[in-house]
N, C-alpha and C positions, 0 to 999 in steps of 0.2 A: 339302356333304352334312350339314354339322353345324349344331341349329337353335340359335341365340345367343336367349338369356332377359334382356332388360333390363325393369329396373321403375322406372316412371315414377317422380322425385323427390315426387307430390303423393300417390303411391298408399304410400309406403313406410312411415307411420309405423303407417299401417292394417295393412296385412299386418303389421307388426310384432306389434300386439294379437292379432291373428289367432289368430299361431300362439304366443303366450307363455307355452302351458300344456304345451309339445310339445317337449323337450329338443333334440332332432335336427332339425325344422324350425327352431328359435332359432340353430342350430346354423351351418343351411344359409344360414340367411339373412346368417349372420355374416360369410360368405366368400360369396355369390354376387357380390362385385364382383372375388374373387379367382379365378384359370383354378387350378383342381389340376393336377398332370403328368396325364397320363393313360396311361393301358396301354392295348394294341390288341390284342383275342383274334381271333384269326383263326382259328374252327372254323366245323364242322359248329352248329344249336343249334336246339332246339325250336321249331316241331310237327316237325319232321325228326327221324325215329324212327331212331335208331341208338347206339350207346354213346358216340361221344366225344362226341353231341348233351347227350344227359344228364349226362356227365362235367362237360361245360362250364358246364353251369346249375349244377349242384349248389356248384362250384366259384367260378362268380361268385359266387351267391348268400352262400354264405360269407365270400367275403373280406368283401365287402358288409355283411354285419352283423357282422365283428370290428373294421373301421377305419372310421375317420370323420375328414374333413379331411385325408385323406393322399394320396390321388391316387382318379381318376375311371376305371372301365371302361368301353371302348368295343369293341363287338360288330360283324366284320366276317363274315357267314354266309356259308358255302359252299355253291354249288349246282352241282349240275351237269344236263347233258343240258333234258329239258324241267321240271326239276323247278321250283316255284315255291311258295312259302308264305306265309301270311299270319305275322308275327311277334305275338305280344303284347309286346315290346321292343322299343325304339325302335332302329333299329340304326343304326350307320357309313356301311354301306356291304354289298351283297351282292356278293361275287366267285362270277360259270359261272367254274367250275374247267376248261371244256374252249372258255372264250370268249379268245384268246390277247392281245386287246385288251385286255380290262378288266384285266390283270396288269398291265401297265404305266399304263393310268392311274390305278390304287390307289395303286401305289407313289409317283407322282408326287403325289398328295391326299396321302400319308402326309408324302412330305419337306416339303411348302409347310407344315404343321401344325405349330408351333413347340410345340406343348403334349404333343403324342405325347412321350414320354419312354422308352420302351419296345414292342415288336412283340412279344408271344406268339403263336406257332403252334402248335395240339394237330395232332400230323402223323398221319397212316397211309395208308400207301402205294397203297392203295385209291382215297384220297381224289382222287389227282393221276395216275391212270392214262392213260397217250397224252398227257398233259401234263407229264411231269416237268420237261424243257427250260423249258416257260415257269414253271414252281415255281420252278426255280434262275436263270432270270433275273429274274424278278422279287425274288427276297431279294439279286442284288446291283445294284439299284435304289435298293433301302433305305438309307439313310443313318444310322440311328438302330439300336442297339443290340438286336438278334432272339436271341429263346430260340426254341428248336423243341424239343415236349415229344413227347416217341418214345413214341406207345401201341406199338409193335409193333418191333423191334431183331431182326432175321432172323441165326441164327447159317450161319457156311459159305457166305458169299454167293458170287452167280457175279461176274464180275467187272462187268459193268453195273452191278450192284447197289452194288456197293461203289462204283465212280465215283461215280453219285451221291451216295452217303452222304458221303463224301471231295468231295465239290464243297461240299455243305452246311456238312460242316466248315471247308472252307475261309474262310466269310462270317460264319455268326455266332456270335456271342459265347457262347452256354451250351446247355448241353440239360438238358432233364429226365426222366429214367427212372423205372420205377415200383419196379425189382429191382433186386435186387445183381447177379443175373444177369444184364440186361440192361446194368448197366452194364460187366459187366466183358465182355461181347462187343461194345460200341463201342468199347473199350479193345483189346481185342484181334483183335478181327476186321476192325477198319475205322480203325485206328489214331488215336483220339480223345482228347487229353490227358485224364487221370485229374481235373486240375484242372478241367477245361471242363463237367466232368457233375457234377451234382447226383440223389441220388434223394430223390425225393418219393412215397409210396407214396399206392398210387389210394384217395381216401377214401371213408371209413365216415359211413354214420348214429348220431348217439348216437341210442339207443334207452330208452325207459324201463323196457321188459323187464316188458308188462304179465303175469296171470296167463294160463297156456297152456289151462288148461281152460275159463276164460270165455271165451279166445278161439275156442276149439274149438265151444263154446256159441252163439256170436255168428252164426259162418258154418254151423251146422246138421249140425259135423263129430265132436259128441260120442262117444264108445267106440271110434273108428278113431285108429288110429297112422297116422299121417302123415307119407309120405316127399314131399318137394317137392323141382323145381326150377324154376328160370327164364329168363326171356333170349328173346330174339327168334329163333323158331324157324327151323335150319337144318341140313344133316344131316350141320357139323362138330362139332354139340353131341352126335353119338351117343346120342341116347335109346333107341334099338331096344336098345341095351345093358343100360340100367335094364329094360326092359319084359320082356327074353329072361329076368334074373335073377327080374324078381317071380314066374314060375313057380316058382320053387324058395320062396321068400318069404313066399308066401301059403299054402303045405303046411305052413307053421311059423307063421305071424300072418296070419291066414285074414281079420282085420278091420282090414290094411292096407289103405291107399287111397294111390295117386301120384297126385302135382296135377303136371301141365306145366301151368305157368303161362309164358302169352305166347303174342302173336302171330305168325306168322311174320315174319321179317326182311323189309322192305317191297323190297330189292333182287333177292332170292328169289323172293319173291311175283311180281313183277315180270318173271321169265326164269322163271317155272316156273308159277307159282301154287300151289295147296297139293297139289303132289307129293308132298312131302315130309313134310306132319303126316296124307294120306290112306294114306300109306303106315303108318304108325305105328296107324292107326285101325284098318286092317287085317290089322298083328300081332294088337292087342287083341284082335280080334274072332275072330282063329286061334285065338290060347291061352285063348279065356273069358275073360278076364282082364277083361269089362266093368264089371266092380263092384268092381271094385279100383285102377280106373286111371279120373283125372278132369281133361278138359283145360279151359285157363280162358282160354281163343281171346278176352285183352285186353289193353291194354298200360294197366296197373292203376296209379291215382295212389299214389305215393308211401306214404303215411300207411297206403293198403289191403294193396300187397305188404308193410309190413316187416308188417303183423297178421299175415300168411299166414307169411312167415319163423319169425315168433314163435312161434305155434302147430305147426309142423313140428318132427318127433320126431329126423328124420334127412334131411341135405339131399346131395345126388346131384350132382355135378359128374363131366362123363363125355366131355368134349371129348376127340376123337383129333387134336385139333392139335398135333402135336410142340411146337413151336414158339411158341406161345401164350402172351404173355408176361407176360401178367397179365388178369385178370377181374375184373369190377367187381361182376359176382352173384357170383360165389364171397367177395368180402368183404362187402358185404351180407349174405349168409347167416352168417358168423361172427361180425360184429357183434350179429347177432338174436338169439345166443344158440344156433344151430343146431350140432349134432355134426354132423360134415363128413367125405363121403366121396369122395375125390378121385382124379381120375390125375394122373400125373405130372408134370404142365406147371408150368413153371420157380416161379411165382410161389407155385403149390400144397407143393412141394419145400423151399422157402424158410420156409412158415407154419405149414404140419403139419409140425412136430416138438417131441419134448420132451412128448408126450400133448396135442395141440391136435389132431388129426386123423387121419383114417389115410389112407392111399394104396394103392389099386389100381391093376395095369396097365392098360394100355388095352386097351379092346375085350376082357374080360374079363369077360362076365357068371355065370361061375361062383364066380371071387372076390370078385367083388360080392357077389353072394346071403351068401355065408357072412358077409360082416361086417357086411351089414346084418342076420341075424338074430342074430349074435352081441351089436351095441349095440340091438336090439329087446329084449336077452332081459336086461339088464344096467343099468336106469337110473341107478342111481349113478353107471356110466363116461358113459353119456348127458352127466351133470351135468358130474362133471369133464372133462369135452372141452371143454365148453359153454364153462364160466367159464374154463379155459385160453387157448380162444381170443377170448371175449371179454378178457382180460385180453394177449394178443397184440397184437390189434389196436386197444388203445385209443390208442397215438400217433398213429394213423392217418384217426380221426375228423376231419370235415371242417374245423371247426376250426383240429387243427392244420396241417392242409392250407394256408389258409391262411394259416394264419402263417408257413409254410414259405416260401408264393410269397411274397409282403409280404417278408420276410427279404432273398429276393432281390433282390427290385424296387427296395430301400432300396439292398443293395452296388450294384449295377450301375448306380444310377441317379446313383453318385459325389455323394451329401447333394445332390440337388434330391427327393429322396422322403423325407418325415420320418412315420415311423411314431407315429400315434396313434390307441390302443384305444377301442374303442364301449364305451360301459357300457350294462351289461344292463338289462331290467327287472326289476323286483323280484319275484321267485317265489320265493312261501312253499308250493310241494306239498309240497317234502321235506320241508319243518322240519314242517309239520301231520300228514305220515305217520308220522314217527316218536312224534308226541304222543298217549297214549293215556287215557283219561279221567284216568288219576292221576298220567301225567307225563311227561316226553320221555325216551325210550329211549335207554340209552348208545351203543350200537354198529350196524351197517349192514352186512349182505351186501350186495356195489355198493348198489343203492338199495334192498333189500328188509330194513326193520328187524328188526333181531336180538333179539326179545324175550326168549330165554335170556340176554342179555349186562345185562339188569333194569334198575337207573337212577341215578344220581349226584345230589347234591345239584349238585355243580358244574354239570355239564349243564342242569339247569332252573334254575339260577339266572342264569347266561350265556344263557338262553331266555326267562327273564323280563326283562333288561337288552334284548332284540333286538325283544321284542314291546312294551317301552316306548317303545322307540323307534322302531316303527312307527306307535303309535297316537298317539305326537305330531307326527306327519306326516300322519298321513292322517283321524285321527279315525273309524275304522271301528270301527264298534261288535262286527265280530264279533270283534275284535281282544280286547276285555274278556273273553271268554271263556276265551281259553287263557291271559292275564294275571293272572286265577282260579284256574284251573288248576297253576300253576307255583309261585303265591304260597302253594295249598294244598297243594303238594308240599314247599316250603321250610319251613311248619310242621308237616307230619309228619315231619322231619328233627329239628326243634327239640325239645332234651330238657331238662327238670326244672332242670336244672344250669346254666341256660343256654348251653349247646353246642348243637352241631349233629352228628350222624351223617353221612355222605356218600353210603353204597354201601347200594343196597336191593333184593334179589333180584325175580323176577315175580311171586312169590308176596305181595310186599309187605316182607316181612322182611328186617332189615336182618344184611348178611352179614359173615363174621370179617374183612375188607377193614378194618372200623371199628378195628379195633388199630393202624392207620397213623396218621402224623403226620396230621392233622385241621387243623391252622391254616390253611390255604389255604383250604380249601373254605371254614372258618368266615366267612372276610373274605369271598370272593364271594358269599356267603348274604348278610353286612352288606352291602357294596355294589349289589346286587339290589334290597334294600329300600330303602336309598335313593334309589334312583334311580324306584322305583314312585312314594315317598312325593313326591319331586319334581315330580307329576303331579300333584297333590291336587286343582290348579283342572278338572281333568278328568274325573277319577274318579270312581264313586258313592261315598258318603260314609263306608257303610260299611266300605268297602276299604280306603280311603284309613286309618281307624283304626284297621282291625284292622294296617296293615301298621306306622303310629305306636305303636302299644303292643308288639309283637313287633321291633320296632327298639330301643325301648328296652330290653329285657328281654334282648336279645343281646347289647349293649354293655355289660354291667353287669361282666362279668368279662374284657373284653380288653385292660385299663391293661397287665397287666405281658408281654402276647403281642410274644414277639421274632423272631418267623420276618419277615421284610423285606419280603416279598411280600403276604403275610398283612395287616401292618399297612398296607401302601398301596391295599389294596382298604378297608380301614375307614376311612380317611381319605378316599378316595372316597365310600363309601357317605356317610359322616357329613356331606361336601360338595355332597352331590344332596338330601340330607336338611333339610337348613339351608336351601335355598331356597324352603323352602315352610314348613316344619318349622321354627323358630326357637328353639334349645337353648342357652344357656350353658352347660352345663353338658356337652352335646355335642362343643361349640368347646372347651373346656378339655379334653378326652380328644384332639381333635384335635390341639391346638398339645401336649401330651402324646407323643403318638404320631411326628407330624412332628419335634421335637426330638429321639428317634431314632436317624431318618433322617439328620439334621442333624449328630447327633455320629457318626455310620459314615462320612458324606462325609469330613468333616474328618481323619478318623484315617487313609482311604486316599486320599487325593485328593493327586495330585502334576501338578506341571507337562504331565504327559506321561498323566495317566491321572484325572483328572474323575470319579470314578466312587465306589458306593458300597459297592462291596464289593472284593475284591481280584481280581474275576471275574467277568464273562459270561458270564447261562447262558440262563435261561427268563426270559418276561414280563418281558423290561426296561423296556422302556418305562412300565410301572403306575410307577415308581419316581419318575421326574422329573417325570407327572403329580400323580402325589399330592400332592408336595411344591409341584406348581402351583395345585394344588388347595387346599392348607393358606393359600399367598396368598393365593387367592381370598377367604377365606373371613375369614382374618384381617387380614389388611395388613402381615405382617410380613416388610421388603424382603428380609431375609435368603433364606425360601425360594423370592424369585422369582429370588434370584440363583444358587441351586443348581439350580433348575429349569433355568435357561436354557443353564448351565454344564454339566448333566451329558446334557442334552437333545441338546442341540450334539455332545458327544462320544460319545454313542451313534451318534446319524445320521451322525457321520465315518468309522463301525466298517461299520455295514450298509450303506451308500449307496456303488454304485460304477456306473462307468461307467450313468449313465443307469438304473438297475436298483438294485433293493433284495435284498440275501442276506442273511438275519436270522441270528446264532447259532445254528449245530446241534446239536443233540445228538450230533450224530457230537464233538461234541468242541469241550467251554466254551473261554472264550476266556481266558486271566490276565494280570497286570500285567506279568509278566516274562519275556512272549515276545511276538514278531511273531504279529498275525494269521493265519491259514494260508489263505488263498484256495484253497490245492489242495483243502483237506476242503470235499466238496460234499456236498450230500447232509442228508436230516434235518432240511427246515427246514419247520416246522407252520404252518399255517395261522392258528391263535391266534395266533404272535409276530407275523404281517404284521396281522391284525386290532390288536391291541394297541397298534400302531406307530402304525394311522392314525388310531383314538381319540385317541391321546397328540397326534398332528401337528393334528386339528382342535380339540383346548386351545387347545393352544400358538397358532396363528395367530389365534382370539379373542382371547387376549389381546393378543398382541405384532403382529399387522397385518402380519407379513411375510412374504410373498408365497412365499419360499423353503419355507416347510410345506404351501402348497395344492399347490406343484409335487410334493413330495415324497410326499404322498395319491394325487396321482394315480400317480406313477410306482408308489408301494409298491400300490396297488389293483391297477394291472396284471400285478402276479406271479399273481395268482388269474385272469389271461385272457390269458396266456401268455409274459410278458417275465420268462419264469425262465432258468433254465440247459440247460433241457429244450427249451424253447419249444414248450412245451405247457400246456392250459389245466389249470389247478385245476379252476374251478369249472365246471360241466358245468347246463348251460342249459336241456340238456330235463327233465332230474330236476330243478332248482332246489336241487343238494346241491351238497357241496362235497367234492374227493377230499381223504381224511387226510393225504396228505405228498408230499411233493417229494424222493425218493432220489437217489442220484446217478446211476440209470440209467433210473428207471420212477418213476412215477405210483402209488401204491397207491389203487387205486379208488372202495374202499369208505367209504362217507359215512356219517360217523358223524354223532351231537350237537356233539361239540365244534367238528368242522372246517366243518360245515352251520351252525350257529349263529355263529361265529367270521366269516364269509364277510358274511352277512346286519347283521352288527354294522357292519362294514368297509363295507357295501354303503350301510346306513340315512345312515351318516356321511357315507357324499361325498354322498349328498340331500340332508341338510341343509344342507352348506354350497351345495351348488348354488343348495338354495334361497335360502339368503340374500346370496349376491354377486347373483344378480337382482334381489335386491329384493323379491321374494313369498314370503312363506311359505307361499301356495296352490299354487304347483304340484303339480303331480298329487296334491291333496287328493280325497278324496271327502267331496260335502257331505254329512254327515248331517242330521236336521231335529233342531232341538230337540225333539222329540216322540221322537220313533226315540229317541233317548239316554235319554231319560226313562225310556222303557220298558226299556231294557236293563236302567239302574240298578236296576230298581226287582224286575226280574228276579233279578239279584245279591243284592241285600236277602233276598229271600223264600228264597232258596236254591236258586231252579230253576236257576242258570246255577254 
């Protein structure tokens, strides 16, 4: 059933060329003489219109773009009766659920298969009706290690019910729930070791969280408040409920409008035909209610429903299924951003609390009506439900979904599954959202810049190092623009005296914030420039000098600056600077500054503690850079031997089990205690960027292999091999979340954590690029012409 891919030994070096600009094809072709384990999904799955159909996709698709190299999915469809479909997926294998043959010869395809390594089944009871017998004979066929993932866990079973469940139990290896609730009724109702389940809650879309009034714009639904729901219509979704309430509704918000969005349930359709939505057509048309109520009879791609979630004021979930154990549109609608009105069904019980949603009983459309004109009448609470339960359900994003199952796949698969993360492409939306002609904004509602939060010199100078180090990658001219930008926000900073200011309101003015210690920012301002200046063969000319004379002009006064951190970003700067820029008089301020550094090691540096202060706190990593950097520069063996010394004994501190945990702010680390592995929590985004800067020095110089590894692991804390195992950095905004706690995610994507990420990101490119051997990949060519014009643009002042 499975089609074997060999390539001809005279075709291979071609394909090679082919695809050598394509990281993931380089990737595939590196292992297609090696089998992955592979996984075996046993669902329902597209064009077969039903929930665990869709479940199953979303969910492959996921795993699919977080791991690469780790194991292969294979797709076994379930059909039943005369159902038949065309796949756009290549599949396994199709098992008729009600054909008692094909159960048994699946099973037996499955054990001959030496590469299967795991059976996932998405179960619901539906699925295998008049067939259970052959369900549970075929899983003990199985040889190989079966999850069955319980969309639906029935509380109070009769006892048929529970045999089965209890037979099931009996074979395989784990299950997976989406509730707390539903586990602890296999726990309890059907006596299912507490060890044997896992919950994995049903995943969310990250959403970008466009504007609601453009959207409202977009579909022609401008000046109407908008209640919406969705789901493949059937009449356990109780809509006559929402319809009975907008009588009362529309006497208080008369330019309401309800969207049932979806079409009927195709097995509905199918034993009934539209009984059930002509019936609802027919309230409408009882209560007048035609201009208030608007159905959208489609089963809407992806990208169209969440615009329609987006745009919705207030979303209706009104299911009378007791028992209902979770919904995959009711978390789609709180990932949109939607205020949520719910009954009571277990999973609903579980997420609205704590101000995330409210709950009505069932079949209830006079409590309905009241609070849906209570949150019509109240947009503030609108908001705070909104971002409540957006901030609820971001664990739950598809993402970390899978990284959830992957988690699993890895224990269960007893180390024949070795987890390794996809790196992303490179998306610059958020970092260019937040930049506004005069500079990058400090701070981020989730993704929507916080322009009251005004601007930092730090920010766009850590914005200017991220866009330098794009456009020495890719050579994109539009690139010179915000490199402009950043450069001319670092000399509105620069004052008389030569210092530098930090914090600057919207207004432009710079705020009483500047009565703080200042040495930090100052050296990131130095190392900024240098690192532009290190550009110079690329830059227009004029740039490139104004950033050489404004380098010099900052350095004039930082001989006697003692903040530690401070002086290793100028040691930086000075050492990005000198490669292009040639100073004596620069290097002497450097081996100045490095000697330092040099005499703090020596005074705390003991057998057992490498290190240059008496404590770990923030930005360690600049520190044993610097001083790799001062060798670079000068050749003085001394501090390539502290480099490597205190380098080493940092990565002993953060590096554990396969996994990087940088020093938190929950609490520095000192010489005269054990590290505390229990404080979790507080670890930024900066210190893992900083980390993997410092590691792609280090492995330039010294060629050992142990710092690429170490990139990559520390890069995968930002795509979800934290203590969370959850992602950082969030792929459809192209921001990055502020912190890692020890129980949540804080969301909101500022400058620092967004820029930090992107730094981190440019870094493993470069080295990508140069263990292949090209420094073209994924360049874009520009023409000499194109550049010309850009420079010449710059010059004049239009850019």
């Amino acid at each position: 059933m499975r089609n074997k891919i060999t390539i001809p030994p005279n075709n291979l070096a071609s394909i090679k060329k082919q695809f050598k600009n394509s990281l993931d094809n380089k990737l595939d072709l590196m292992h297609s003489e090696t089998k992955l384990p592979e996984i075996l999904f046993i669902t329902t799955f597209p064009p077969r219109e039903c929930g665990i159909a869709t479940y199953s996709q979303d969910l492959i698709f996921a795993i699919n773009n977080k791991f690469t190299k780790s194991f292969a999915i294979k797709i076994v469809a379930l059909e039943s009766g005369n159902e038949k479909h065309i796949y756009a997926d290549k599949l396994y294998a199709v098992l008729k659920t009600d054909n008692p043959k094909m159960y048994v010869e699946l099973a037996e395809h499955i054990d001959e298969n030496s590469n299967i390594e795991i059976v996932l089944i998405q179960h619901e009871f539906g699925l295998f009706r008049n067939n259970e017998a052959d369900f549970i004979s075929f899983l003990k066929l199985i040889h190989k290690p079966i999850i069955v993932a319980f969309h639906t866990v029935l509380p109070n079973p009769n006892d048929q019910l529970k045999k089965q469940v209890q037979e099931i139990n009996a074979i395989v290896d784990s299950f997976i729930v989406m509730t707390n609730s539903s586990a602890k009724i296999l726990e309890n109702n059907y006596g299912v070791l507490p060890e044997k389940i896992t919950i994995i809650p049903h995943g969310t879309h990250l959403v970008e969280h466009s504007n609601k009034e453009v959207l409202k714009r977009k579909y022609e639904l401008s000046g109407r408040k908008i209640i919406s729901t969705f789901g493949l219509l059937s009449s356990g979704k109780s809509i006559e409920t929402s319809i009975d309430a907008l009588q009362a509704i529309v006497k208080e918000q008369p330019q309401v409008l309800f969207l049932i969005i979806g079409k009927t349930h195709p097995t509905v359709f199918k034993n009934e035909g539209e009984k059930y939505r002509n019936s609802l057509e027919a309230k409408i048309e009882a209560l007048g209610l035609q201009n208030n109520v608007k159905f959208i009879n489609q089963y809407l791609p992806l990208n169209e429903l969440l615009e329609y979630l987006q745009l919705t004021d207030i979303y209706l979930f009104t299911s009378k299924d007791r028992n209902q154990a979770v919904s995959g549109t009711f978390a789609y609608a709180i990932s949109c951003g939607c205020p949520i009105i719910s009954t009571p069904i277990p999973h609903a019980m579980e997420v609205l609390e704590n101000g995330t949603g409210i709950i009505v009983d069932f079949e209830n459309p006079k409590q309905l009506a009241e609070q849906v004109i209570l949150l019509l009448g109240d947009e503030q609470l609108r908001k705070n439900i909104a971002a409540n339960g957006i901030h609820k359900l971001a664990p739950t994003a598809w993402e970390n979904s899978a990284i959830a199952h992957a988690n699993m796949f890895e224990k269960i698969s007893d180390g024949n599954i070795k987890l390794q993360y996809k790196i992303p492409e490179v998306n610059l939306n958020h970092f260019k959202n937040l930049t506004t002609p005069f500079g990058m904004i400090q701070f981020s509602i989730i993704n929507q810049p916080d322009l009251e939060s005004g601007y930092t010199l730090d920010d766009n100078a850590r914005a200017l190092v991220a866009m330098c180090q794009h456009f020495e990658l890719t050579n994109d001219e539009g690139d010179l623009e915000y490199i402009n930008q950043y450069f001319n926000f670092i000399k509105f900073c620069f004052q008389d005296d030569g210092t530098f200011l930090n914090y600057v309101d919207k207004e432009k003015k710079f705020t009483k914030q500047n009565n703080e210690n200042l040495d930090d920012a100052n050296g990131r301002a130095i190392w900024a420039l240098g690192h532009l200046i290190s550009l110079g063969e690329i830059l227009p000319t004029g740039l490139y000098k104004n950033a050489v004379l404004t380098m010099e002009l900052a350095l004039k006064n930082v001989s006697e600056m003692n903040s530690t951190r401070a002086v290793a970003f100028i040691i930086k700067g000075i050492y990005y600077s000198n490669l292009k820029h040639h100073s004596i008089q620069n290097v002497l301020l450097m081996q100045h500054l490095a000697n330092k550094l040099v005499q703090m090691y020596k005074h705390e540096a003991k057998d057992d503690w490498q290190w240059f202060e008496s404590y770990l706190t923030y930005a360690n990593s600049i520190l044993p850079e610097a001083i790799l950097c001062a060798y670079l520069t000068t050749g003085e063996t001394i501090y390539r031997e502290i480099a490597e010394k205190s380098f080493d004994f940092l990565l002993s501190k953060i590096y554990r089990n396969n996994s990087i945990r940088v020093i938190s702010n929950k609490g520095w680390h000192t010489n005269d205690e054990e590290l505390n592995l229990e404080k979790i929590g507080g670890e930024q985004p900066i210190d893992i960027a900083y980390t993997i800067l410092a590691l792609s020095k280090f492995y330039n110089v010294f060629k050992d292999e142990k710092y690429l590894e170490k990139m990559e692991i520390g890069f995968s804390w930002f795509l979800g091999n934290n203590h969370l195992h959850q992602i950082i950095y969030n792929p459809c905004t192209g921001g990055c979340y502020d912190g890692l706690e020890d129980k949540y995610i804080n969301l909101n994507q500022g400058a620092e954590s967004t820029v930090s990420y992107l730094m981190a990101r440019l870094a493993i490119q470069k080295q990508l690029n140069q263990k292949d051997g090209s420094e073209n990949i994924g360049k874009i060519i520009v023409s000499r012409k194109s550049k010309l014009k850009s420079s010449a643009r710059i010059e004049s002042g239009e850019l």
